[in-house]
C-alpha positions in Angstrom: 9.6 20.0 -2.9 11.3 16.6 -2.5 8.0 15.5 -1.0 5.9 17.1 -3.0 7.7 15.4 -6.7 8.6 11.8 -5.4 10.7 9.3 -7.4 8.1 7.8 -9.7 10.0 9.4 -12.6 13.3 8.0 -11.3 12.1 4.7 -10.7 10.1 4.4 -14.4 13.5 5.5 -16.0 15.4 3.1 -14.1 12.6 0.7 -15.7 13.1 2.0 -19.2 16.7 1.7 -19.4 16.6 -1.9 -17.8 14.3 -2.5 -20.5 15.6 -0.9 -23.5 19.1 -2.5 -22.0 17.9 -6.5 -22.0 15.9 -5.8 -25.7 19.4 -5.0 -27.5 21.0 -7.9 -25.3 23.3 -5.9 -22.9 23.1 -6.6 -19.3 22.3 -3.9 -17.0 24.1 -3.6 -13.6 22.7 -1.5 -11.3 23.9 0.5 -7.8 23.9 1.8 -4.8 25.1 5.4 -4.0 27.1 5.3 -1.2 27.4 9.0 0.9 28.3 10.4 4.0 27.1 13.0 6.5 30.1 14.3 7.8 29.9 17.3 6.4 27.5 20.0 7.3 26.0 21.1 3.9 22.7 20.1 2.2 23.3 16.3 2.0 23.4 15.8 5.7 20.0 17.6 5.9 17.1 15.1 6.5 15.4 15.4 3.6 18.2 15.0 1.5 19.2 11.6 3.7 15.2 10.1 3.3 15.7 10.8 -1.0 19.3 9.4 -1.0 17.9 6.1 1.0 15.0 6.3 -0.9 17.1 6.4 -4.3 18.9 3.2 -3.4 15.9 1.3 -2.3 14.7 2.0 -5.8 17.6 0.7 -7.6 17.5 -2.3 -5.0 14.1 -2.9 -5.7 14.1 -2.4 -9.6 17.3 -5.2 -9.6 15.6 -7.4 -7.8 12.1 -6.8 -10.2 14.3 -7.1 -13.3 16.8 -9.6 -12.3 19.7 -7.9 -13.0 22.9 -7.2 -10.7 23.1 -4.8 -8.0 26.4 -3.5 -6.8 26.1 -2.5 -3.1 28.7 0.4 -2.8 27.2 1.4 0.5 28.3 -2.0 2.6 31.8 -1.8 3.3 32.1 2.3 2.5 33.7 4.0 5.8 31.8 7.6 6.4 34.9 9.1 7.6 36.3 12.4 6.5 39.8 10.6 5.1 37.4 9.1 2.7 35.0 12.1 1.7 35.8 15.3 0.1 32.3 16.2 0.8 29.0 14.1 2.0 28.7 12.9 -1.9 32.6 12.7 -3.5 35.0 10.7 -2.5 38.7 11.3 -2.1 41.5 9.0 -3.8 41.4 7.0 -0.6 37.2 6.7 -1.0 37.8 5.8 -4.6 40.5 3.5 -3.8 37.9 1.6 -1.3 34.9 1.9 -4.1 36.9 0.0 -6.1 37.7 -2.5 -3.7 34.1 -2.8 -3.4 33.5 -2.7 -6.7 35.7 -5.5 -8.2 35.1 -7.5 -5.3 31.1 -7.8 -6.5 32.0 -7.7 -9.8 34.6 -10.6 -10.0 32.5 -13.6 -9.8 30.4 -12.2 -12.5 33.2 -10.9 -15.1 36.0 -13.5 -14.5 33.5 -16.7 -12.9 36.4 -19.3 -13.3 38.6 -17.2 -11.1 36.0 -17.4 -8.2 35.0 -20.6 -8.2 
């Protein structure tokens, strides 16, 4: 099925809300989705893996077409248990390190004089 319905819907609605975003003046910022296969349920399943890397490489691709920010949440994310409830949730200590991550990426943008 995944094959069969790729992610040309995904990737024009990641266009149309980049659009319809810049047109009332608000800047998008786009991300990664960061996961794990740890776990033995459908996410660590190949199929599921190829659409997950495939996801990303469309909101990678759709920042760099529309010049807007992309967080990487996937560089610097450990894949071990202590920070996975499951292949796709984090636990406090994953959320902890997401927002590491997170305000790390974000700083320079939200508080420039800080970073300089």
């Amino acid at each position: 099925t995944l094959k069969k319905n790729g992610p040309r819907y995904f990737a024009r609605n990641i266009e149309l809300i980049i659009g319809l975003a810049k047109s009332m003046n608000i800047q998008p910022i786009l991300t990664t989705w960061p996961s794990t296969k740890e776990y033995s349920d459908y996410l660590s399943t190949s199929h599921y893996r190829a659409a997950v890397a495939e996801h990303n490489q469309i909101m990678s691709d759709a920042a760099q077409k529309n010049d807007v920010l992309l967080l990487d949440q996937i560089t610097g994310m450990p894949t071990g248990r202590e920070h996975w409830a499951d292949n796709r949730h984090v636990t406090a200590l994953g959320a902890d390190r997401k927002a590491q991550i997170t305000s790390r990426q974000l700083s320079p943008v939200v508080c420039p004089i800080l970073t300089r």
